[in-house]
ZAPA-623788 format. One line per field, with one value per residue (C-alpha): residue number from 1; residue in three letters; x, y, z. Coordinates in pm, whole numbers, padded with zeros to 5 digits. Layout:
<rs>
num = NUM_...
residu = ALA_...
xx = X_...
yy = Y_...
zz = Z_...
</rs>
This chain:
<rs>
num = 1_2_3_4_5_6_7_8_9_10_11_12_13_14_15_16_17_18_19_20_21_22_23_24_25_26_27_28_29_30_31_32_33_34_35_36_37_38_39_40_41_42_43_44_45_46_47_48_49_50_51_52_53_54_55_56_57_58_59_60_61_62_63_64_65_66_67_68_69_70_71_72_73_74_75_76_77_78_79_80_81_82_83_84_85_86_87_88_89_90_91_92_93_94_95_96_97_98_99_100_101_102_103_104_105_106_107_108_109_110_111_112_113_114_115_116_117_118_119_120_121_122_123_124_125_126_127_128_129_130_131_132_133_134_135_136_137_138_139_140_141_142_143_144_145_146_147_148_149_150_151_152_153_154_155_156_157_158_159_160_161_162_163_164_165_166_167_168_169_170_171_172_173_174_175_176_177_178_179_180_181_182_183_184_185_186_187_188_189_190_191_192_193_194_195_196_197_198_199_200_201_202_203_204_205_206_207_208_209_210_211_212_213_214_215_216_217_218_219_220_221_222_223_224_225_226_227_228_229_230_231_232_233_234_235_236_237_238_239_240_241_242_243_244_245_246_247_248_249_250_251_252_253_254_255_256_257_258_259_260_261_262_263_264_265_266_267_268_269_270_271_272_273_274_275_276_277_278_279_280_281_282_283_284_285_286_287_288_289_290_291_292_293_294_295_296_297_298_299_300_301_302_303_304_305_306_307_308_309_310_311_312_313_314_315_316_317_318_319_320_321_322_323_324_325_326_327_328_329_330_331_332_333_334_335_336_337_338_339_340_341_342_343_344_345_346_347_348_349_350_351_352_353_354_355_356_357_358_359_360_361_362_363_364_365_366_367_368_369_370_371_372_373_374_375_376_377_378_379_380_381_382_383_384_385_386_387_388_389_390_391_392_393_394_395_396_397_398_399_400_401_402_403_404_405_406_407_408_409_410_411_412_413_414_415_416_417_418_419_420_421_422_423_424_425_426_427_428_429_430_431_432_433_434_435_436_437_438_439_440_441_442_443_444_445_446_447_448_449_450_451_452_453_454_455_456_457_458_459_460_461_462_463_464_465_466_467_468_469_470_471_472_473_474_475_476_477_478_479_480_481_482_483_484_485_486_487_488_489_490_491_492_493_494_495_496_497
residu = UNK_UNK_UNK_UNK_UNK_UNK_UNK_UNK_UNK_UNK_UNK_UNK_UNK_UNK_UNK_UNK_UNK_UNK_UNK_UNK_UNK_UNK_UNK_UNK_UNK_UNK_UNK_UNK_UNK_UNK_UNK_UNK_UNK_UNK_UNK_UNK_UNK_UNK_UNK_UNK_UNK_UNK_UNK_UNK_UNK_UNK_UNK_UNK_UNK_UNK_UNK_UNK_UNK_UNK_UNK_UNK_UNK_UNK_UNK_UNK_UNK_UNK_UNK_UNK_UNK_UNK_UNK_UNK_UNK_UNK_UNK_UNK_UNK_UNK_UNK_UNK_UNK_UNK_UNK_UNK_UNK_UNK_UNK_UNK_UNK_UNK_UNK_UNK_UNK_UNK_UNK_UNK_UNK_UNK_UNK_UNK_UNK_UNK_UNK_UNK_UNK_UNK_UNK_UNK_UNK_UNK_UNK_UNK_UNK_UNK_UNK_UNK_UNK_UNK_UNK_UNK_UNK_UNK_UNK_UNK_UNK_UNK_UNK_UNK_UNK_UNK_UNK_UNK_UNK_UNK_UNK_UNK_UNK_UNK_UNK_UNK_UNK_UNK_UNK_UNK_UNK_UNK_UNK_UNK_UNK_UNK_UNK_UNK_UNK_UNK_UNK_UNK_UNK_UNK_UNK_UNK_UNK_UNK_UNK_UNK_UNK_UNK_UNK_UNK_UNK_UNK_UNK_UNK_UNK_UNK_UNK_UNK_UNK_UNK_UNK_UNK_UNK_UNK_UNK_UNK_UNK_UNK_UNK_UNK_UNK_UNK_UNK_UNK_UNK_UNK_UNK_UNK_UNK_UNK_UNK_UNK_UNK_UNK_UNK_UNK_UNK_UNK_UNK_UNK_UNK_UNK_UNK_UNK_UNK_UNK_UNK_UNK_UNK_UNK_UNK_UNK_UNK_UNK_UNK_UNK_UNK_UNK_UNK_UNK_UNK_UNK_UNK_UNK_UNK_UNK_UNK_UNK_UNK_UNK_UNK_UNK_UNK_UNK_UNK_UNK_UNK_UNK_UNK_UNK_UNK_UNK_UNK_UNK_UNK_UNK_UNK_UNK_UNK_UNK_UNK_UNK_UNK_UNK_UNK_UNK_UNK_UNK_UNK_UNK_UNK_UNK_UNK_UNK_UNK_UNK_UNK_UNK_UNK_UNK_UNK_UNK_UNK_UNK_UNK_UNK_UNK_UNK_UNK_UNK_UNK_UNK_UNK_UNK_UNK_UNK_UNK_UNK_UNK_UNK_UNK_UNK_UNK_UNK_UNK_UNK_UNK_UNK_UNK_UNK_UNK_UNK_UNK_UNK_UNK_UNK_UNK_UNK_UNK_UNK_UNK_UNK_UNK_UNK_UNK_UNK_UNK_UNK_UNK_UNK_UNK_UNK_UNK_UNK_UNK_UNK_UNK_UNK_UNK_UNK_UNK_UNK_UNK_UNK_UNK_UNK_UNK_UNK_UNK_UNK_UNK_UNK_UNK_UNK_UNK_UNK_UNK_UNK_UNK_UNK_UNK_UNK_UNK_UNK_UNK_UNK_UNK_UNK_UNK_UNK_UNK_UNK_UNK_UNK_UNK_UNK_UNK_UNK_UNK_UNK_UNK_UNK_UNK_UNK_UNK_UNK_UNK_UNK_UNK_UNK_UNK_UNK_UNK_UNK_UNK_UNK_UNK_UNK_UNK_UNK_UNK_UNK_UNK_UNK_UNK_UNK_UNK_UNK_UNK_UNK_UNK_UNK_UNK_UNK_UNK_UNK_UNK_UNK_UNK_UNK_UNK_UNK_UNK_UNK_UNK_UNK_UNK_UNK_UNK_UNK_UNK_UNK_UNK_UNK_UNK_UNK_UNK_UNK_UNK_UNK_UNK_UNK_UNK_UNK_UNK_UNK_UNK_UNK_UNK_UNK_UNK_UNK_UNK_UNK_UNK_UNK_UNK_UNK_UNK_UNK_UNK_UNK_UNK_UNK_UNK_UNK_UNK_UNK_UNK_UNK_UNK_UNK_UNK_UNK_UNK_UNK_UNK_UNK_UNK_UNK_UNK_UNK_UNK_UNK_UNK_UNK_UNK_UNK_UNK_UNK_UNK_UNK_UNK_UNK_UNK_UNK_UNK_UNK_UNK_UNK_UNK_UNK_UNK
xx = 00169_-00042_-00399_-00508_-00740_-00494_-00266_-00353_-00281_-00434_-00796_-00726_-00961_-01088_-00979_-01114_-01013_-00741_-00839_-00908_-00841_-01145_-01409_-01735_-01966_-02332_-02175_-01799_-01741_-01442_-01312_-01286_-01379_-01741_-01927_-01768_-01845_-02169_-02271_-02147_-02250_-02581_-02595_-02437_-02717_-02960_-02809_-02575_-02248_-01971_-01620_-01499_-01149_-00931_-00611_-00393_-00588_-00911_-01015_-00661_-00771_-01102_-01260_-00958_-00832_-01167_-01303_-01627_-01841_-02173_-02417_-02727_-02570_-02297_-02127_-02290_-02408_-02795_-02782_-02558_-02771_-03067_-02878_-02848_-03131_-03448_-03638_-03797_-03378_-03244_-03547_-03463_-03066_-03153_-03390_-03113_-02849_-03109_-03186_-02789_-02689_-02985_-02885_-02525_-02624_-02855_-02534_-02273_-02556_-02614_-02221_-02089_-01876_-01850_-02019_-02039_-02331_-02247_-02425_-02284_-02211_-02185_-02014_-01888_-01513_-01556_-01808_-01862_-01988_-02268_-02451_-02398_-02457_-02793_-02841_-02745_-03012_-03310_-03229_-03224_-03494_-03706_-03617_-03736_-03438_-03463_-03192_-03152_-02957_-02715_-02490_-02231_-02135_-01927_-01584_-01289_-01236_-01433_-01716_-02019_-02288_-02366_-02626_-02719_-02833_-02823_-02754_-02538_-02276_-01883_-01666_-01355_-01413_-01186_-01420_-01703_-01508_-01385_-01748_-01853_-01577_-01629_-01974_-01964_-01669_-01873_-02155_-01958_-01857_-01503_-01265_-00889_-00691_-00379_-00570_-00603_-00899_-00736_-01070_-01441_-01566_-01913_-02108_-02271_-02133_-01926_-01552_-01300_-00922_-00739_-00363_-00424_-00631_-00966_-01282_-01675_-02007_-02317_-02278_-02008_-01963_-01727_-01681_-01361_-01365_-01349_-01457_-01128_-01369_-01427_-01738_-01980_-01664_-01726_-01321_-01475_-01831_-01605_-01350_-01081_-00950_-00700_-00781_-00556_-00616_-00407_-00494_-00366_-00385_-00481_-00450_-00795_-01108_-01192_-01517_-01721_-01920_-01890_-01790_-01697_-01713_-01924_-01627_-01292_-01036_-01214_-01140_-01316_-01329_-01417_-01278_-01245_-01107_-00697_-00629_-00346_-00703_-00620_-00929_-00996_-00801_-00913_-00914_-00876_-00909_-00936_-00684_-00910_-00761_-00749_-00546_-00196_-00270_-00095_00265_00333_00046_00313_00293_-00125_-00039_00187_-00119_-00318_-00029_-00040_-00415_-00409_-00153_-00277_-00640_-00535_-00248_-00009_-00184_00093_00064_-00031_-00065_-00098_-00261_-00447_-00753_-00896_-01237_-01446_-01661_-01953_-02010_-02373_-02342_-02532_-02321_-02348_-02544_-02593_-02572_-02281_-02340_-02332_-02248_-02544_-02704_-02408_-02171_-02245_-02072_-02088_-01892_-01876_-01962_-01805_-01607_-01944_-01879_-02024_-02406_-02332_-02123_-02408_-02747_-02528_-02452_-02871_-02943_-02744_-02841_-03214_-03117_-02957_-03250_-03551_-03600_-03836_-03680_-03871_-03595_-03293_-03545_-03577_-03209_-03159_-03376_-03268_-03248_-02919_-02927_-02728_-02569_-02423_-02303_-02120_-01964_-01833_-01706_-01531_-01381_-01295_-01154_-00901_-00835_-00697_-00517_-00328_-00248_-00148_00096_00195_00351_00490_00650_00820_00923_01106_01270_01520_01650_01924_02269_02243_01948_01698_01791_01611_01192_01237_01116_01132_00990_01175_01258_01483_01589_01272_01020_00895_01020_01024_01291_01285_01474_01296_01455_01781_01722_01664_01409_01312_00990_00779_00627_00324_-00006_-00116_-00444_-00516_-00181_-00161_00226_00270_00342_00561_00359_00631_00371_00322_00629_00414_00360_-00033_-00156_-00327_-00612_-00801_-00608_-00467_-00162_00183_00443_00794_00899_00570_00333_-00021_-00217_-00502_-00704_-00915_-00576_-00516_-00147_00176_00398_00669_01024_01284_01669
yy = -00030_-00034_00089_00339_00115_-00188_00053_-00040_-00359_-00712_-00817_-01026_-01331_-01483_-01792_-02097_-02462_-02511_-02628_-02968_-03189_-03379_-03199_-03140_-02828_-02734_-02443_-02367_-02025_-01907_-01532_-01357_-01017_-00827_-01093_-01421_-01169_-01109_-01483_-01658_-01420_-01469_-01827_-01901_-01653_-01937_-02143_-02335_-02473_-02255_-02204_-01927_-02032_-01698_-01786_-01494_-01250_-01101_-00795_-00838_-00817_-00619_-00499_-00401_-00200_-00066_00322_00195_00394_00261_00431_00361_00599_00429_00599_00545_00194_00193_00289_00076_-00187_-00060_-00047_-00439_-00539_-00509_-00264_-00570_-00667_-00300_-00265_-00598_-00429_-00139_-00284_-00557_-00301_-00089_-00359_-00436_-00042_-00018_-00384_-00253_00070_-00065_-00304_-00019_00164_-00115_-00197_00135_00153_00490_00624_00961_00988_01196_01317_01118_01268_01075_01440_01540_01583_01697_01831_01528_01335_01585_01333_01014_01241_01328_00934_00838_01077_00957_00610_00640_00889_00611_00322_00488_00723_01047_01219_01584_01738_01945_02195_02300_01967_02162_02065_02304_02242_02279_01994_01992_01890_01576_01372_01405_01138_01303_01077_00815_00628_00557_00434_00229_-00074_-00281_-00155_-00302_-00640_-00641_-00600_-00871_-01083_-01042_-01069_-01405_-01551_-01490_-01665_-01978_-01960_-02045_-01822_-01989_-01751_-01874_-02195_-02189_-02367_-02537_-02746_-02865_-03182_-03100_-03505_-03493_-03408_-03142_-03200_-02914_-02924_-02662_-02672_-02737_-03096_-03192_-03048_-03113_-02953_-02912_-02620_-02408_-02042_-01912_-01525_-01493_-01250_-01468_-01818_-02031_-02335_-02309_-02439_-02239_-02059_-01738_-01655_-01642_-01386_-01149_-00889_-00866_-00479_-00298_00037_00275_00496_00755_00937_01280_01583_01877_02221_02398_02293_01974_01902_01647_01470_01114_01173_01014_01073_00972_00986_00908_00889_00775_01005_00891_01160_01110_01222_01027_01134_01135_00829_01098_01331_01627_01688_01489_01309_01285_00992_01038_00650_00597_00501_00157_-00081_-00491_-00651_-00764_-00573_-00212_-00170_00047_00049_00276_00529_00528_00600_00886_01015_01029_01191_01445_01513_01565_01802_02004_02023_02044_02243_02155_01794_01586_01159_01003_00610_00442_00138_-00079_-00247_-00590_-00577_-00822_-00670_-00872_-00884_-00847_-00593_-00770_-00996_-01326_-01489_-01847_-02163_-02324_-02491_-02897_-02882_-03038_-02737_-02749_-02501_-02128_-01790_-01437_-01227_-00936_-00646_-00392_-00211_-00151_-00409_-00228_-00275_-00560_-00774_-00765_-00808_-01105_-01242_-01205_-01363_-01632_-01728_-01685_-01890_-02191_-02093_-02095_-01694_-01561_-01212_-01167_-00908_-01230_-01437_-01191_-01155_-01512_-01549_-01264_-01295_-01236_-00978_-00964_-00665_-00834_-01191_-00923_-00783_-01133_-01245_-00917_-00923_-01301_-01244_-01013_-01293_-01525_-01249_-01197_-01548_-01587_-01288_-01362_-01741_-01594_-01328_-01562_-01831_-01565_-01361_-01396_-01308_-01039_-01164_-00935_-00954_-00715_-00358_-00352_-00296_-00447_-00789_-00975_-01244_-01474_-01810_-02066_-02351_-02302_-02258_-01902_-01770_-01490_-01296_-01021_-00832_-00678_-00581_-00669_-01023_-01161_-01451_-01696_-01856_-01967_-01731_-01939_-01833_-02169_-02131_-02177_-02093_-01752_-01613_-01330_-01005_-00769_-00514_-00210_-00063_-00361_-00589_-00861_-01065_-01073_-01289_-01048_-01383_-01381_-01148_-01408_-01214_-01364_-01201_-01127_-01501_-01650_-01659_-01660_-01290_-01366_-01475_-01771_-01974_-02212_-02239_-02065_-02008_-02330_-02168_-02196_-02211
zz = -00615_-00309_-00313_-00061_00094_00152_00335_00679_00900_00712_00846_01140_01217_01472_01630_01457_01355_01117_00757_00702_00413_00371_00569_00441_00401_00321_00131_-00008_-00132_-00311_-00297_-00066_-00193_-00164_-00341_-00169_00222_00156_-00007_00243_00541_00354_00420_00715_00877_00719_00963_00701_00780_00546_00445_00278_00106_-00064_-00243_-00091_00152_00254_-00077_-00227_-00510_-00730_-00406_-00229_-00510_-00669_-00639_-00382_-00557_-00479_-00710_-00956_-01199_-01387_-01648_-01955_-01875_-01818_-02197_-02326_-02166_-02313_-02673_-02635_-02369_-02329_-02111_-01924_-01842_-01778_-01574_-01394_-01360_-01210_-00919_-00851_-00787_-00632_-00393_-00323_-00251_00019_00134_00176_00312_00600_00671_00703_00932_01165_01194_01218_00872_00812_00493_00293_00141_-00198_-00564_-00855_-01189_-01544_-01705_-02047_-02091_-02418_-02640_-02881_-02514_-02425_-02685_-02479_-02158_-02311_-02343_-02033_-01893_-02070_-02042_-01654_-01666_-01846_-01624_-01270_-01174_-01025_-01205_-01318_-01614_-01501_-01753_-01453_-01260_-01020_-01143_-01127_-01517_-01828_-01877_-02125_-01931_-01676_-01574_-01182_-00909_-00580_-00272_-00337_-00145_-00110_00170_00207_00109_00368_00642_00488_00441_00789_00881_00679_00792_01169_01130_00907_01169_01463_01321_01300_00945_00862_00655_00530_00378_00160_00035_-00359_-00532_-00827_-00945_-00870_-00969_-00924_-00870_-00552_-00331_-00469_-00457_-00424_-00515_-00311_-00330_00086_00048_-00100_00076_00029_-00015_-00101_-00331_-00444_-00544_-00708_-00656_-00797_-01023_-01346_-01290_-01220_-01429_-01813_-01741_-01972_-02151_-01938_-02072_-02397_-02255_-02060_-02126_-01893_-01833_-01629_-01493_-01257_-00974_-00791_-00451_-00347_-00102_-00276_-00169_-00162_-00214_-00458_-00576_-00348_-00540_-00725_-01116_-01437_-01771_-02019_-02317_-02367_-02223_-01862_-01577_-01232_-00950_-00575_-00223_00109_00486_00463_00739_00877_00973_00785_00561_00233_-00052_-00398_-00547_-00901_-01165_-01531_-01874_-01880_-02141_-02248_-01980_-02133_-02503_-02366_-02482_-02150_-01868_-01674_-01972_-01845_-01484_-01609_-01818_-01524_-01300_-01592_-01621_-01203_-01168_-01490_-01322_-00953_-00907_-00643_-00578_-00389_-00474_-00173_-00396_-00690_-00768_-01075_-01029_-01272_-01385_-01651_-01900_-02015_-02399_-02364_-02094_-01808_-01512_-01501_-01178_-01113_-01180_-01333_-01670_-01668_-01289_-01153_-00986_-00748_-00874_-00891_-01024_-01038_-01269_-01512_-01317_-01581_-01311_-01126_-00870_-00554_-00605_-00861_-00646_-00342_-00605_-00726_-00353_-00323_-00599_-00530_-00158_-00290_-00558_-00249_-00028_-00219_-00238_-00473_-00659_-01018_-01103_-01055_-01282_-01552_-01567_-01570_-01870_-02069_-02420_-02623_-02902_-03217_-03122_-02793_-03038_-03276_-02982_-02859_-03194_-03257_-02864_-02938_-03292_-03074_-02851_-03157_-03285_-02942_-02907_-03315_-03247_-02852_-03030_-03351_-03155_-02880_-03131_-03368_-03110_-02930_-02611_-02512_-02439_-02117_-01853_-01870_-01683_-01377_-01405_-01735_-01892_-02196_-02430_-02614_-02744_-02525_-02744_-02920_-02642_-02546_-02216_-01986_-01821_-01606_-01323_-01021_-00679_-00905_-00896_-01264_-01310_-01606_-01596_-01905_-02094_-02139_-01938_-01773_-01859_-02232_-02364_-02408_-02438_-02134_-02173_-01938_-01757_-01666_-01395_-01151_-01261_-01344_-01640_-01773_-02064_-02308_-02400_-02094_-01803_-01579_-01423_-01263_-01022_-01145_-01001_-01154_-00864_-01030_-00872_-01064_-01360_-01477_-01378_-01124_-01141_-01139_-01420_-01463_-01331_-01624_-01637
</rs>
């Protein structure tokens, strides 16, 4: 599975020194992705001295595979927020993301990155969501947004009624990083791809573990996703979910604005130019569900194969890819400091799959935060109270957790493992002289490595879409040989056998 956007030649960068073990930094950020770009292109135009470290390659992983939808109107969150917030935080929301979409906006204008500037829809697919439309409308009506309700949102299938906020944005999001990378380089600061942060020990001055040497800063910033530190048990705040999106050529016309639905199950809708020049492709996304907890994530792709073709006849695949976002239990990301890290260790995470103008109010906040900035909406954020509503939701998500990691043991202890290796595509869990293990064959080469997540235990699970094993406790994901992809961990899965 390759996305659509990471189907083109890798981000090349400039020449620069090679990484060195021991060198020190006024700022170390890790990730690569939207958030690490912009944070660290943030500072070094500040005139700090930075390194940007990325375990495997420039937006391999959330931005490079997201939908780059970069929109105010977000599904049905500005009133779930408001179910669990207060109208002093969703207020404080929307004017962060606000200020991050015209940020990234004026930055695509003044580098050239081409961007179509589109209406996006929050729609009903069925009739039982024309309530939460109806919702969705009032609560961004109420918080400052100029939306419309519409009862025809221009789709070539039924809906009942969408929510409307004209001019909005999308691009590809790998011209945007290449921007931000070229800019950031030429500015003197210092991107090393293929060097893995394995640990911070955060007493001045702030020492970093990479699996390349130990390196030194002032701060660090971790915009990875999921913090790779348990620091503040953000595993235990965040949901971690897999979602899947297919492009295609289309005969006809296909509708051009930005959609998704407000109900179950999720169907995302946008186009973008074909790279061969021929018109547009639609992009089409959705099947969300718990990272590691579906029994067949290929059976999800399939669905939304099916749902295509039904709705757009004669629509020819183009790609297929899966994309990891982290829910946050009381709907709002996390910005900032690191708890019990001196003020030296920062993070950003939880973006609910709205990582566009999340991921660049977060890299704001966060130099303003380093700099001395002053931005009342980062301070109300940062000071939010947390409802009941949002604790229930955490218990119930982490009651789940226990319950995957209670049946992921019980499972691999009592089962056992086929005389035969698994047919190709296939992998299994079992026990190996009483310790759980995990066997698989892809390209017909069959591997055993342990089946137990090396981050808090979790027992893997085999995901039949990507050929890769993902721990179902907090969505840390290996490669058929082991290889950690991605995740709060920091190492591989042990080889077996």
């Amino acid at each position: 599975m390759k996305s659509l956007w990471l189907d083109r030649p890798p981000i090349t960068l400039a020449e620069q020194p090679p990484f060195e073990a021991g060198a020190t930094y006024d700022d170390i950020v890790v990730g690569a992705g939207l958030t690490g770009l912009t944070t660290a292109l943030l500072l070094v135009r500040a005139g700090r001295r930075v390194a940007l470290l990325e375990a495997r390659s420039i937006g391999a992983v959330t931005t490079g595979n997201t939908t780059a939808k970069l929109s105010l109107l977000q599904g049905t969150r500005l009133s779930s927020i408001l179910a669990s917030a207060s109208t002093a935080t969703a207020s404080a929301y929307v004017e962060g993301n606000r200020e991050g979409r015209d940020w990234l906006l004026r930055y695509c204008v003044d580098h050239g990155v081409p961007v179509q500037r589109r209406d996006a829809y929050t729609y009903a697919g069925t009739r039982d969501g024309r309530e939460a439309v109806r919702r969705e409308y009032e609560a961004a009506r109420s918080l400052g947004l100029e939306v419309t309700f519409e009862d025809d949102a221009g789709l070539p299938f039924e809906s009942h009624g969408a929510v409307r906020l004209a001019d909005q944005g999308q691009f590809d999001p790998m011209d945007v990083l290449e921007a931000l990378t070229r800019d950031f380089t030429a500015r003197g600061g210092l991107l090393y791809e293929g060097v893995r942060v394995q640990g911070v020990d955060a007493r001045k001055p702030a020492r970093v573990k990479t699996t390349k040497g130990d390196v030194f800063a002032e701060h660090v910033i971790l915009a990875t996703g999921i913090p790779i530190l348990d620091r503040g048990l953000y595993f235990a705040k965040l949901t971690p979910q897999r979602s899947y999106a297919l492009a295609y050529r289309v005969p006809g016309a296909i509708p051009s604005g930005m959609y998704v639905t407000a109900d179950e199950p999720t169907r995302s809708l946008r186009t973008t130019p074909d790279p061969a020049g021929s018109g547009e492709l639609l992009v089409v996304g959705g099947n969300g569900h718990e990272v590691g907890r579906h029994a067949s994530p290929q059976s999800q792709v399939d669905d939304l194969e099916a749902w295509t073709t039904t709705h757009f006849p004669g629509a020819e695949r183009t790609h297929v890819w899966s994309a990891q976002d982290y829910e946050s239990h009381n709907e709002i990301p996390f910005v900032g400091w690191l708890p019990r890290a001196h003020g030296r260790a920062f993070v950003a995470t939880g973006y609910s799959k709205w990582g566009m103008t999340n991921a660049v109010a977060a890299a704001i906040r966060l130099s303003a935060e380093i700099l001395g900035g002053n931005l009342p909406w980062a301070d109300q954020l940062g000071h939010r109270i947390t409802r009941p509503q949002s604790l229930v939701e955490g218990a119930i998500a982490n009651l789940k957790v226990g319950a995957e990691a209670t049946r992921g043991w019980v499972a691999a202890e009592l089962g056992s493992l086929p005389d035969a290796p698994p047919a190709e595509g296939e992998g299994v869990v079992g026990s190996d002289g009483g310790k759980p293990v995990a066997v698989c064959t892809v390209g017909g080469i069959t591997r055993t490595v342990s089946a137990v997540c090396s981050h808090l235990g979790g027992i893997v699970t085999w995901n039949d879409a990507e050929r890769s094993w993902d721990c179902p406790l907090h969505g840390s994901r290996y490669s058929a040989d082991g290889t950690l992809l991605e995740g709060p961990a920091t190492s591989d899965l042990a080889p077996r056998g």
